[in-house]
MMTF fields as JSON, N, C-alpha, C and O atoms, coordinates in Angstrom:
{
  "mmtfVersion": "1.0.0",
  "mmtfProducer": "UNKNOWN",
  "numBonds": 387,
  "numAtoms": 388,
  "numGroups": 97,
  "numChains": 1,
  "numModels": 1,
  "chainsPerModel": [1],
  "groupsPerChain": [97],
  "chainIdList": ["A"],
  "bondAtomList": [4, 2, 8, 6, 12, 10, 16, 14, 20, 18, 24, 22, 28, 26, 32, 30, 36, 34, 40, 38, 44, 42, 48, 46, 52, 50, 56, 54, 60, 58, 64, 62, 68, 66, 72, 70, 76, 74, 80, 78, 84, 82, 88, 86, 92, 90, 96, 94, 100, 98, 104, 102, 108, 106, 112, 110, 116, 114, 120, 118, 124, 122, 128, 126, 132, 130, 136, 134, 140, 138, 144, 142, 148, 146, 152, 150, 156, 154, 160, 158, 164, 162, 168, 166, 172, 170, 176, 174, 180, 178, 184, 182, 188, 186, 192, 190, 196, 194, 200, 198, 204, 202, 208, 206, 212, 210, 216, 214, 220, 218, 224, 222, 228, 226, 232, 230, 236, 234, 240, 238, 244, 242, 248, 246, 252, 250, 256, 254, 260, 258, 264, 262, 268, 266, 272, 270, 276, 274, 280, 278, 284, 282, 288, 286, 292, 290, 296, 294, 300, 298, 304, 302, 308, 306, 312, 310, 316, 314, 320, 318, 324, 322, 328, 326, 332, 330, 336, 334, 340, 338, 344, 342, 348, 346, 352, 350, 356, 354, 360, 358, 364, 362, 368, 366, 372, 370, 376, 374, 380, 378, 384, 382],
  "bondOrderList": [1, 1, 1, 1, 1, 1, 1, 1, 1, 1, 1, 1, 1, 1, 1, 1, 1, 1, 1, 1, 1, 1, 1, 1, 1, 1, 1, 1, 1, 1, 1, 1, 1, 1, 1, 1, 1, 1, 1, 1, 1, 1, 1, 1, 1, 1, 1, 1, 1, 1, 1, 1, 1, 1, 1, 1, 1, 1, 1, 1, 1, 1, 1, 1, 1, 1, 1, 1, 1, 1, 1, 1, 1, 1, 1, 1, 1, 1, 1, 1, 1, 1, 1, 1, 1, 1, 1, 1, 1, 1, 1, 1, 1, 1, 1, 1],
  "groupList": [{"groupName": "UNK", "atomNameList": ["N", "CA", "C", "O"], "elementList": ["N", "C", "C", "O"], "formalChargeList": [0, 0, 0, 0], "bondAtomList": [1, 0, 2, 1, 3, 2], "bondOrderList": [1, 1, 2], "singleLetterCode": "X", "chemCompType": "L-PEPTIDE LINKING"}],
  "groupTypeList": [0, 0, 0, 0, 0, 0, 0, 0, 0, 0, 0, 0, 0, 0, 0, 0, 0, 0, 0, 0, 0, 0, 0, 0, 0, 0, 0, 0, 0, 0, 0, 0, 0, 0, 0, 0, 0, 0, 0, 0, 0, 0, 0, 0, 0, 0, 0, 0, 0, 0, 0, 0, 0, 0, 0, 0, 0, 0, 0, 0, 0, 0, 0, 0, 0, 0, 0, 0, 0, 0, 0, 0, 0, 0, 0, 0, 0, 0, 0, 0, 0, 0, 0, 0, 0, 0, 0, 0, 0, 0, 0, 0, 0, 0, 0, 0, 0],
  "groupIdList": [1, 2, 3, 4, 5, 6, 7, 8, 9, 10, 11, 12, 13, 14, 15, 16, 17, 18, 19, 20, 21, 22, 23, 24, 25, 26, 27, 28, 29, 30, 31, 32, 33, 34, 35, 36, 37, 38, 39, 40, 41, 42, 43, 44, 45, 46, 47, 48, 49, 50, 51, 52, 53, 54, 55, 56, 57, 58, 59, 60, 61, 62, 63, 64, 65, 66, 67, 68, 69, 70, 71, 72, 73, 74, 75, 76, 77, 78, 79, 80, 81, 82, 83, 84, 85, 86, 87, 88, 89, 90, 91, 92, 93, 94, 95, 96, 97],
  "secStructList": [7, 7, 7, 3, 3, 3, 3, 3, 3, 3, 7, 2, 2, 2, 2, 2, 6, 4, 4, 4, 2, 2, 2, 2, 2, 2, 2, 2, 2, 2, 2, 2, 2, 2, 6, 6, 7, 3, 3, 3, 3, 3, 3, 7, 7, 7, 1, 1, 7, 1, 3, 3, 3, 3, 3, 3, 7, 1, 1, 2, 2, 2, 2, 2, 2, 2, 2, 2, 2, 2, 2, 2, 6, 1, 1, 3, 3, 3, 3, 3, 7, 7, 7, 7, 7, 2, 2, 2, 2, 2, 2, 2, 2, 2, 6, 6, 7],
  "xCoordList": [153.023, 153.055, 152.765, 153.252, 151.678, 151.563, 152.843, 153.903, 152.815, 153.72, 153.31, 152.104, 154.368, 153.919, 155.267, 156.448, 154.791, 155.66, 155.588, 154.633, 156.801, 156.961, 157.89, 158.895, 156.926, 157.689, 157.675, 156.755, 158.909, 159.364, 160.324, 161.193, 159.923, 160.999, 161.555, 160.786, 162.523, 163.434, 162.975, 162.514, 163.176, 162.64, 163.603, 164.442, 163.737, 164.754, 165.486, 166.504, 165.455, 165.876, 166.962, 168.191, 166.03, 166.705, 167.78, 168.77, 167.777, 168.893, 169.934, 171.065, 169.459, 170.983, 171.639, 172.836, 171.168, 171.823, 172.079, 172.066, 172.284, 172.888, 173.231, 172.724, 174.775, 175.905, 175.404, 175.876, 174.514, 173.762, 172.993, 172.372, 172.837, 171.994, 171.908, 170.983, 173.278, 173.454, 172.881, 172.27, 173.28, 172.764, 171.336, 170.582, 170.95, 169.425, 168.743, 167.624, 169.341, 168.603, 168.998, 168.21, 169.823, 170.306, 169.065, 168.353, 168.675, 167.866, 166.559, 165.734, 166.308, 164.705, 164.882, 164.454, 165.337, 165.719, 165.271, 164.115, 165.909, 166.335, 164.715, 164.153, 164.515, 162.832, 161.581, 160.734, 161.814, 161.285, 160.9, 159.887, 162.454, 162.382, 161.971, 161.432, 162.337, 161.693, 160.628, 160.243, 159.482, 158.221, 157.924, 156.846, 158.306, 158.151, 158.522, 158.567, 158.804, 159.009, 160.326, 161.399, 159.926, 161.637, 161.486, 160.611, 162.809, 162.898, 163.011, 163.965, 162.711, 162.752, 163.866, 165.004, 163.721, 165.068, 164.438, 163.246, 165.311, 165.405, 166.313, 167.538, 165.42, 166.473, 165.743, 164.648, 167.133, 167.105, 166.712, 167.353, 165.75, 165.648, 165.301, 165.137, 164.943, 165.415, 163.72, 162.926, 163.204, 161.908, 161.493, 161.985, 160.105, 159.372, 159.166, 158.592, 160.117, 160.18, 161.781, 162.541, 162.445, 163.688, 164.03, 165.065, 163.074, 163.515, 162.571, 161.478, 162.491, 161.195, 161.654, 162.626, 160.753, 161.349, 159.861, 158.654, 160.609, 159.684, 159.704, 160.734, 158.532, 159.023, 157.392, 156.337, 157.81, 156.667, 156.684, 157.744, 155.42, 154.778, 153.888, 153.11, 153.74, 152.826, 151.652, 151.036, 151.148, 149.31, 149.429, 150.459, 148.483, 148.513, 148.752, 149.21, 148.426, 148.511, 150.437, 150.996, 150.98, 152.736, 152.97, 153.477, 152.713, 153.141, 152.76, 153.577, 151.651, 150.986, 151.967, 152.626, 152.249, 152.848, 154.67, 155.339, 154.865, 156.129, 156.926, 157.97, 156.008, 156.015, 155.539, 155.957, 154.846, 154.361, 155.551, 156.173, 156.128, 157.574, 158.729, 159.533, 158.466, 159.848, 159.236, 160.117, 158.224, 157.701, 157.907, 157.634, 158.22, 157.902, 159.502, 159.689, 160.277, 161.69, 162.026, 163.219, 161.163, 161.49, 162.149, 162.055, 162.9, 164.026, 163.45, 164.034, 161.945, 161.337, 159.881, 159.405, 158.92, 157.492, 157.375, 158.045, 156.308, 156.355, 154.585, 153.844, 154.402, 153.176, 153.475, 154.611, 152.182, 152.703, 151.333, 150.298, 151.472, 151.159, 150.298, 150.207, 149.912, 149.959, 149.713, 148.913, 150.756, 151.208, 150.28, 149.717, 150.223, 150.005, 150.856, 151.12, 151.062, 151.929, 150.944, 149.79, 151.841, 151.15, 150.157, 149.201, 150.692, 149.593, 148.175, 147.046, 148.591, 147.121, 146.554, 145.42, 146.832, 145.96, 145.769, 144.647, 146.185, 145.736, 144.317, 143.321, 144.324, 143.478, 142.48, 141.581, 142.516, 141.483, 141.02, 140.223, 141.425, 141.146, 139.856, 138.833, 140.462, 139.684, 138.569, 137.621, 138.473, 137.112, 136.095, 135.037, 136.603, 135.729, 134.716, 133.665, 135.264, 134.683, 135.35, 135.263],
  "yCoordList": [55.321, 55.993, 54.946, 53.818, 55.659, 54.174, 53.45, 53.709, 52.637, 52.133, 52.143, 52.113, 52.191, 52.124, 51.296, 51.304, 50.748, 49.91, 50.372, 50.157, 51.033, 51.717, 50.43, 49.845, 50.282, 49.992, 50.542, 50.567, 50.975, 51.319, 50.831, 49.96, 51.611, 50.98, 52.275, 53.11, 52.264, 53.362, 53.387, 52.472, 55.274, 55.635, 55.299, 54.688, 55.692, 55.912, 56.899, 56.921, 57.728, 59.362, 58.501, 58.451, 57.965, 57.126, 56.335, 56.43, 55.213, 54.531, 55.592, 55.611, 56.784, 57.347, 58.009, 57.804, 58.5, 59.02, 57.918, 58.117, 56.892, 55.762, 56.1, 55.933, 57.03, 57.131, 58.444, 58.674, 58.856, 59.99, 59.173, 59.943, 57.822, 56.993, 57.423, 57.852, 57.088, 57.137, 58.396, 58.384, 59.515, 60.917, 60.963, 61.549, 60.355, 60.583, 59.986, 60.422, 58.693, 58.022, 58.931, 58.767, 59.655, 60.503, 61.247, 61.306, 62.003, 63.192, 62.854, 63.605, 61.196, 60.873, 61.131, 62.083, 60.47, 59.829, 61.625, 61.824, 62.286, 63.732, 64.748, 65.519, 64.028, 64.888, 64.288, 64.975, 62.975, 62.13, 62.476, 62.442, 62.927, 63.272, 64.748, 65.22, 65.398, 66.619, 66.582, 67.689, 65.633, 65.388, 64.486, 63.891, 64.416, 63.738, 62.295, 61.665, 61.539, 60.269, 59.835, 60.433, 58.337, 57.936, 56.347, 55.516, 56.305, 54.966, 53.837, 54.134, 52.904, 51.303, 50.869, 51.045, 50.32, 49.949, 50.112, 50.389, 49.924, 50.186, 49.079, 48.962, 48.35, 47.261, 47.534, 47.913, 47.072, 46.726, 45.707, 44.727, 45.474, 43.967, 43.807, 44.777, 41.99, 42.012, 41.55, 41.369, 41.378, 41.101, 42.32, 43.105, 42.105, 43.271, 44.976, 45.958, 44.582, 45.759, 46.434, 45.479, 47.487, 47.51, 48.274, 48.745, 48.159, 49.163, 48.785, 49.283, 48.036, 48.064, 48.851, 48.585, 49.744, 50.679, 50.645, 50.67, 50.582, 50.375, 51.9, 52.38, 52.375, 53.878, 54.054, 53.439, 54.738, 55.474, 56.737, 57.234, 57.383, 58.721, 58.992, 58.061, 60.017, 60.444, 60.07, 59.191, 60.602, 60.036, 59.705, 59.716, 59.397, 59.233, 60.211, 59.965, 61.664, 62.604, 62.891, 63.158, 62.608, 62.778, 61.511, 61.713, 60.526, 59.286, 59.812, 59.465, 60.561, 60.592, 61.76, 61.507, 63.19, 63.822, 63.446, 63.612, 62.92, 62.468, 61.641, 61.942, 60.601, 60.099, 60.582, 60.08, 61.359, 62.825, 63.162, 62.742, 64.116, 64.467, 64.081, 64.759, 62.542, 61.785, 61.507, 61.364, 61.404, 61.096, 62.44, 62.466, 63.133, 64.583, 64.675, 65.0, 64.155, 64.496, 63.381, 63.287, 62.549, 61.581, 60.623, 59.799, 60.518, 59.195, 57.484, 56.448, 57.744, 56.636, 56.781, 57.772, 55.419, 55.571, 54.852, 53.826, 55.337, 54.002, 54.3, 55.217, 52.389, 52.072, 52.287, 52.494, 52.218, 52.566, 51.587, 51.538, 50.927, 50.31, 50.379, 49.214, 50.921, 50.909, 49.554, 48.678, 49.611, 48.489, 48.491, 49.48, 47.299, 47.103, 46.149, 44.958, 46.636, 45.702, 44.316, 44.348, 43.406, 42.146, 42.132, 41.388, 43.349, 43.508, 44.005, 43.682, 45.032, 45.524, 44.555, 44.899, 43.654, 42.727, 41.639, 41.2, 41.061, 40.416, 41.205, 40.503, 42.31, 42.976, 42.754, 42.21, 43.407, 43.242, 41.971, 41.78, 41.161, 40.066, 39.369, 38.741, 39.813, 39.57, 40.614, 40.394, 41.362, 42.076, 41.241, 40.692, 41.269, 40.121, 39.296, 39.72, 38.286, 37.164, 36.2, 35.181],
  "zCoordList": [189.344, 188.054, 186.98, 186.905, 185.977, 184.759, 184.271, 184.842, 183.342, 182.795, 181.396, 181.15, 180.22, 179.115, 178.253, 178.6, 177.291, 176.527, 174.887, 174.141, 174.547, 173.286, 172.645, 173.05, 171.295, 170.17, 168.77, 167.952, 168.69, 167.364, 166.286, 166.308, 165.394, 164.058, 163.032, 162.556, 162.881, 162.11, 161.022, 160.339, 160.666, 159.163, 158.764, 159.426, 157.313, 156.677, 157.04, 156.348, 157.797, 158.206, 159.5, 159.546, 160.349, 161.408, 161.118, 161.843, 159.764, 159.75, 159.185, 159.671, 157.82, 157.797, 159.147, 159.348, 159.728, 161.227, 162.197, 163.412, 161.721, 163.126, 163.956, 165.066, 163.548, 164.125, 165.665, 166.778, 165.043, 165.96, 167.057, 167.79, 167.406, 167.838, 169.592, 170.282, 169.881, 171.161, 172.002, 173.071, 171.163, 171.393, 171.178, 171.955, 170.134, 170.497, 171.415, 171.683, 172.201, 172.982, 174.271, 175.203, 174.471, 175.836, 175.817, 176.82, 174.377, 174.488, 174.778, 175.296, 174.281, 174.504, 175.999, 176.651, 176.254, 178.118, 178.889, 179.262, 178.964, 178.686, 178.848, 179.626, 177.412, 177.281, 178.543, 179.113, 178.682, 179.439, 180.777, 181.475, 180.889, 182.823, 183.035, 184.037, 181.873, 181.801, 181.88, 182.257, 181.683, 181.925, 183.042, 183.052, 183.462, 185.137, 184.831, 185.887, 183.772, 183.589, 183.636, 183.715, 183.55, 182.876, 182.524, 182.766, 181.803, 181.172, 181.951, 182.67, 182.226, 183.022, 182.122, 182.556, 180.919, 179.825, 178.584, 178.448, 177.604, 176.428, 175.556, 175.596, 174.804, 173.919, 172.638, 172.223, 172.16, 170.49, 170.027, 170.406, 169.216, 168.654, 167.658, 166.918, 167.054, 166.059, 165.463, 166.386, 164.173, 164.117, 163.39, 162.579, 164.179, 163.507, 163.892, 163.42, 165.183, 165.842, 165.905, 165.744, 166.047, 166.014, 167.748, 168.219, 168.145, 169.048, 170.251, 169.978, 171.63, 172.67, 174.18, 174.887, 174.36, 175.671, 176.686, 176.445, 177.775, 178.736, 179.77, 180.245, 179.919, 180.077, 181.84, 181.994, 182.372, 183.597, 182.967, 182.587, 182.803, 182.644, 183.665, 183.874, 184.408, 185.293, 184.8, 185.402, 183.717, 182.569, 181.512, 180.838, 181.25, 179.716, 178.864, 177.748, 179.345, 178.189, 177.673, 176.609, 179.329, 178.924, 177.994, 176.891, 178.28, 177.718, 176.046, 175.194, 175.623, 174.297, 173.909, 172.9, 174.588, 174.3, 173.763, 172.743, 175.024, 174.745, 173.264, 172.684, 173.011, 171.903, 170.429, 169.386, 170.492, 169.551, 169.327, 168.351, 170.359, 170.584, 169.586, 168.947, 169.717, 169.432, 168.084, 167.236, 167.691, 166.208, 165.336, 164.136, 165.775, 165.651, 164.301, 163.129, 165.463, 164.884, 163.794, 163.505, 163.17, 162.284, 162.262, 161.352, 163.175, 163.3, 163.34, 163.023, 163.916, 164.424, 164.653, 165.207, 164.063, 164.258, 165.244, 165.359, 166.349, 167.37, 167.311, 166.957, 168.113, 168.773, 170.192, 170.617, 171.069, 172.387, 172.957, 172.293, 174.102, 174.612, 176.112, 176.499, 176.686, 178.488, 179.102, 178.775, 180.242, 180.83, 182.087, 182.556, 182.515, 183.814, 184.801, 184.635, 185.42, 186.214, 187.256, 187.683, 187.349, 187.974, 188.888, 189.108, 189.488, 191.601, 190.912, 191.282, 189.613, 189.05, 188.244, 187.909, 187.87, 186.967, 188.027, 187.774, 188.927, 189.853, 190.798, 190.974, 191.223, 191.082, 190.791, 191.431, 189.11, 188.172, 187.868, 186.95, 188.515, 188.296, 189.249, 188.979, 190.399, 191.771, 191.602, 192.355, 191.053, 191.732, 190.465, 190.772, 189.114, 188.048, 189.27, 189.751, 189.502, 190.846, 190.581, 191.266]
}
């Protein structure tokens, strides 16, 4: 299953609901598997990003939907990334020459 690497950062809508935090991260998680995916982890950090989650989606279109989804509800804008894992870029590497 792909891999994808979400980073986001809180609206203003997001920081007044903090306290709602925990619950919303159940529901991302939640919507996720409802779509055949799920989370690898999820950290907080500090910088330019407030938020980096490492997530499997069956395609690209769940991975695009999903995050639509979560942009949808305002709490948070994210970039999204697709990952590859090591065996596939070693790979891609070898067939280059």
């Amino acid at each position: 299953m792909p891999s994808y690497v979400m980073l986001a950062n809180w609206t203003d809508q997001g920081v007044r609901n903090v306290a709602d935090l925990p619950k919303r991260i159940d529901n991302a998680k939640k919507l996720l598997a409802d779509m055949g995916g799920q989370f690898n982890s999820l950290h907080a950090t500090m910088g330019e990003y407030d938020l980096v989650g490492i997530y499997d989606a069956p395609d690209d279109a769940v991975a695009l939907r999903f995050t639509m989804m979560l942009q949808k509800l305002g709490n948070a804008r994210t970039t999204s990334l697709k990952a590859f894992p090591e065996t596939a870029l070693r790979e891609i590497v070898k067939s280059i020459g």
